[in-house]
N, C-alpha and C positions, 0 to 999 in steps of 0.2 A: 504494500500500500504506500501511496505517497503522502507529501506534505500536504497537498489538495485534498487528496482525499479525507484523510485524516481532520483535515480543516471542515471538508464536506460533512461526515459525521459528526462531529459538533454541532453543526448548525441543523443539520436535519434530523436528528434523534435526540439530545440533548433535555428537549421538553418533552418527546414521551417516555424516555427512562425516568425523567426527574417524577413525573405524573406518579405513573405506576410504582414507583415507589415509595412516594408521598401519602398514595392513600392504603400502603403495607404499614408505613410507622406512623400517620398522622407526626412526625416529626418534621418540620423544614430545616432547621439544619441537620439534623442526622441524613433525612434525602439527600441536602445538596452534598455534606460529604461521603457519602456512596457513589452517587453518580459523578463526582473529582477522584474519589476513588479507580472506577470504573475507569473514566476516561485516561488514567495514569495506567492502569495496565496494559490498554489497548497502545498506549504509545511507547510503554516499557515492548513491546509487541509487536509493534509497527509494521517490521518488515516479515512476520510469520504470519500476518495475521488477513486473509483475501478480503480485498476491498465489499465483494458481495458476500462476505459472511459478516461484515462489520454490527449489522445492526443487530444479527444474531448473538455473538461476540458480545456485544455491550448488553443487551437483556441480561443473558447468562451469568455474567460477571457481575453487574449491578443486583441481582437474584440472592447470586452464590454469597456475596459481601454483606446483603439483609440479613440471610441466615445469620451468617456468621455472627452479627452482630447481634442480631436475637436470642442468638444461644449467650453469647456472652453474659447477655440482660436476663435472662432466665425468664423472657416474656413469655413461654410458651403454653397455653390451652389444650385441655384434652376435648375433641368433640364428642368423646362420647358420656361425659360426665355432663353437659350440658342438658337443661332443662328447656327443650323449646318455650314452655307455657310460661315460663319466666320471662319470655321477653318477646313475647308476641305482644301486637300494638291492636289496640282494640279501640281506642281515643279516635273521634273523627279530626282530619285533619287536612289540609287542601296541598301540601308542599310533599309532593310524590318521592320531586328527587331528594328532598332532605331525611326523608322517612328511608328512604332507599342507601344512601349514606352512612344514617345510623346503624341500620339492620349489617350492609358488607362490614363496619365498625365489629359487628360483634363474632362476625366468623373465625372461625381458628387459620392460623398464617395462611397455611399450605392450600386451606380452600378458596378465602379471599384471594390470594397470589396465584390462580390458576383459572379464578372469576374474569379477576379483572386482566389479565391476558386473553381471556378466549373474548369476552363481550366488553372489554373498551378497547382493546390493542387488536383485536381483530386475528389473532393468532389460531393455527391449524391444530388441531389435537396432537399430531405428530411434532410441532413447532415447539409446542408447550412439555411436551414430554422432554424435547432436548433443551429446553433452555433450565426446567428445573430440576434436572435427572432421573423424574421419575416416568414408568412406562406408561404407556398410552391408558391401559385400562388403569390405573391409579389416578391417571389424569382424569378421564369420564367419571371418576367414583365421585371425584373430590367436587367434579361441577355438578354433578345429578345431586349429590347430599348439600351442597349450598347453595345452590337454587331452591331446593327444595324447603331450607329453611327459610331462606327470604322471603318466599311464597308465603311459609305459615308465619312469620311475621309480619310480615304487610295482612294480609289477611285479603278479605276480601275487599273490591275493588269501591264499593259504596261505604265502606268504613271510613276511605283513605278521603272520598270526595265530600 
């Protein structure tokens, strides 16, 4: 990859790595030092690294580095100790995407982190398996079980309006 390129990736991926993992830690500066993070390895990298794997390359890395730091912080949830009925929203309320927010807020990392790559980053099941190392059918588990709870906490659709 070149100094272009490499300049390219900045500007053209920059804000949806920083996204994507903005709404993994609701932290902004922890994001931004992930994705300086990120972007240090890929130039630690430069020249092993193909210009068209770049945005792959930076997901992955910016991913791998969440972890890493999540395990540090010992943030981590078990889904299956969770009590859906605890936090389902039964209150009417008109702000969809805020309620939608809160609810990805409450997912365990790995389902949020696999959410919001398939249905805001637009990523392939096969994408998502390589960028957070886990295989395809872990990848389908983790979106069917958090959709699934989102659903039963939005609720139905005249609660929310």
């Amino acid at each position: 990859m070149t100094v272009e390129e490499y300049n390219f990736c900045v500007d053209e991926f920059s804000d949806n790595v920083y996204r994507f993992i903005l709404k993994n830690i609701h932290d902004i500066d922890k994001a931004k030092d992930i994705v300086q993070d990120s972007y240090e390895k890929l130039w630690i990298k430069v020249e092993t690294v193909a210009y068209e794997k770049a945005k792959s390359y930076l997901f992955t890395t910016a991913y791998h580095t969440m972890i890493d730091l999540l395990r540090r912080e010992k943030k981590f949830g078990d889904f299956n100790n969770v009590k859906h009925e605890n936090y389902s929203h039964t209150d009417q309320y008109s702000d969809l995407n805020e309620i939608l927010h809160e609810a990805i807020k409450l997912l365990p990392e790995a389902q949020r982190s696999v959410i919001m790559l398939r249905d805001y980053e637009g990523y392939t099941y096969e994408e998502i398996a390589e960028v957070t190392g886990l295989n395809e059918s872990q990848v389908k588990v983790y979106i069917y079980r958090g959709r699934m709870f989102l659903k039963e906490y939005i609720g139905k659709l005249e609660t929310v309006i």
